[in-house]
C-alpha angles and dihedrals in degrees: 000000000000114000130346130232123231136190119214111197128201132189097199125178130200134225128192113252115236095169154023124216153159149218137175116238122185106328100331138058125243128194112245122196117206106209151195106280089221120074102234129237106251101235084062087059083046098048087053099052105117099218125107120264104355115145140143096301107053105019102102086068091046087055098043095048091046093048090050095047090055090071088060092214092296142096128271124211139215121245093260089044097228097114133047142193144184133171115205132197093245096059124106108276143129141151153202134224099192096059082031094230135119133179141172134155130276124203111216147141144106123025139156093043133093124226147174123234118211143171114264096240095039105068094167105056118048114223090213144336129250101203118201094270100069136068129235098212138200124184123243138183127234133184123202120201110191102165107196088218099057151046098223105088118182127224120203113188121170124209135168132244101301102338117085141129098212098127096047093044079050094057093041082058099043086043085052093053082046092060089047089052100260136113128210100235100195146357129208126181107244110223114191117232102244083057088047089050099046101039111019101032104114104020112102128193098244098169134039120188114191109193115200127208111171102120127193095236090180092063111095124230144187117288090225083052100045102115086052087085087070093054114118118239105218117197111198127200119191149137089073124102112213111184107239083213092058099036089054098042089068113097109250086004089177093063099045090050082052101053088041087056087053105047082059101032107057096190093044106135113201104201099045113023113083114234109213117199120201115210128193134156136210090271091062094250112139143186134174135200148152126271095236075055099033090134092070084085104033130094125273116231110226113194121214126270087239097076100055131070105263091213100038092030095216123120127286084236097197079056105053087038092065087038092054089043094052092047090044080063092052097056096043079063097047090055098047091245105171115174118242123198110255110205 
């Protein structure tokens, strides 16, 4: 059987970036961008590329040659140091501005940490050591959908059964728009409809805490009371079913919970209060979790056995390349996309 393939799938938006700040949290300081409130239209991101001649039709290879050369033929870490990634100009890739889409493979995996490397039947003398500043690397696919005529872009990354480097490709990507003066607003996780329909078809959101933790820090208290600043102000919304087919079926669907909790909640701060969803099914099975987490209780997509190696266990890439292609098609369907000319 060895190792199964996966598919993550991300609707993302842009807005534009007015300003750079930043705050101290905690004991360090982050860097903080202030941005349009409106997600921006892509051909608008495009349009402000500084690079001659690009235009509509050329500019996902624009895109996908400058985004590899970011990586300047070396591996980016994540902040705890303990993954890595690059993206090279040898390795499988292509596009297409016409279908606005563009894809290639990235290598990543374990860093920060020393280990021994053995032969499986030899478990006394290590054949070699892979000491913390190196990376153990597995090779992964990604598809990138940047329609010039929305402001809805797709984000196809494989991964295989436990082992994957989503999260840290997702914040490269986010860290490249940064550098072209956009931010990536929201991310919600794209489940096809026939994974909605299998898994999620009958399970409904019947309760939604929003748990507020702006505090006036300016307002005295009692001394006896003073911890009581630190409590935590739970709002609580119930006796309502919401079908989870339906709810994730809504394009940024975290944003437009978001703006629905605001328009009934007057002090709902967006940035600093935690939404918590509760999940149950007809067969009383039930499960909860944030929105920033809301893929703890979504499907996972398993790909078929067909489009991986059965010796190296790594994908056929022209393979998953046409089957993502093909799937990229459905959901553009199943969110009504229809193309529109850009002048």
């Amino acid at each position: 059987m060895g190792y199964t393939l996966k598919l993550d799938i991300y609707y993302f938006s842009l807005r534009k970036i007015e300003k750079e700040t930043q705050r101290k949290v905690k004991d360090t300081v982050r860097t903080f961008y202030i941005t349009k409130k409106e997600d921006c239209i892509f051909s608008e991101f495009v349009n402000s590329l500084s690079f001659d001649k690009v235009n509509k039709d050329n500019y996902t290879k624009v895109i996908l040659e400058d985004f590899i050369k970011g990586f300047n033929a070396s591996f980016k870490s994540n902040k705890n140091n303990t993954q890595a990634i690059s993206t090279t100009s040898e390795q499988y890739r292509g596009f297409d501005s016409k279908d606005y889409t563009f894809w290639g493979v990235f290598k990543g995996g374990i860093t920060g940490i020393s280990r021994e490397v053995y032969e499986s039947d030899n478990a006394t003398k290590p054949t070699s050591t892979i000491d913390e500043s190196k990376v153990a690397t597995l090779y992964y696919y990604y598809k990138i959908w940047l329609p010039l005529d929305s402001n809805v872009g797709i984000l196809m990354v494989q991964s295989y059964t436990s082992v994957g480097c989503t999260s840290l490709f997702k914040e490269q990507l986010e860290n490249y728009f940064i550098r072209k003066g956009y931010k990536i607003s929201s991310w919600s996780k794209c489940i096809p409809k026939e994974y909605i329909e299998k898994y999620l078809k009958d399970g409904y959101i019947d309760e939604i805490h929003v748990i507020h933790r702006k505090r006036d820090i300016e307002k005295p208290l009692n001394p006896v009371f003073g911890a009581f600043m630190f409590a935590k102000r739970r709002e609580i919304f119930n006796r309502f079913n919401i079908f989870f087919k339906d709810f994730i079926s809504v394009v940024n669907y975290k944003s437009v919970l978001q703006s629905q909790i605001k328009a009934i909640s007057t002090d709902f701060d967006e940035e600093q209060d935690v939404v918590k969803l509760f999940y149950v099914n007809s067969k009383g099975q039930s499960a909860n979790a944030t929105l920033a987490n809301i893929e703890d209780i979504l499907p996972t997509i398993t790909l078929d056995d067909s489009l991986k190696d059965e010796n190296s266990q790594q994908p056929k890439w022209d393979e998953l390349h046409l089957f993502t292609k093909d799937l990229l098609n459905d959901i553009k369907k199943q969110i009504s996309y229809t193309p529109n000319l850009i002048v």
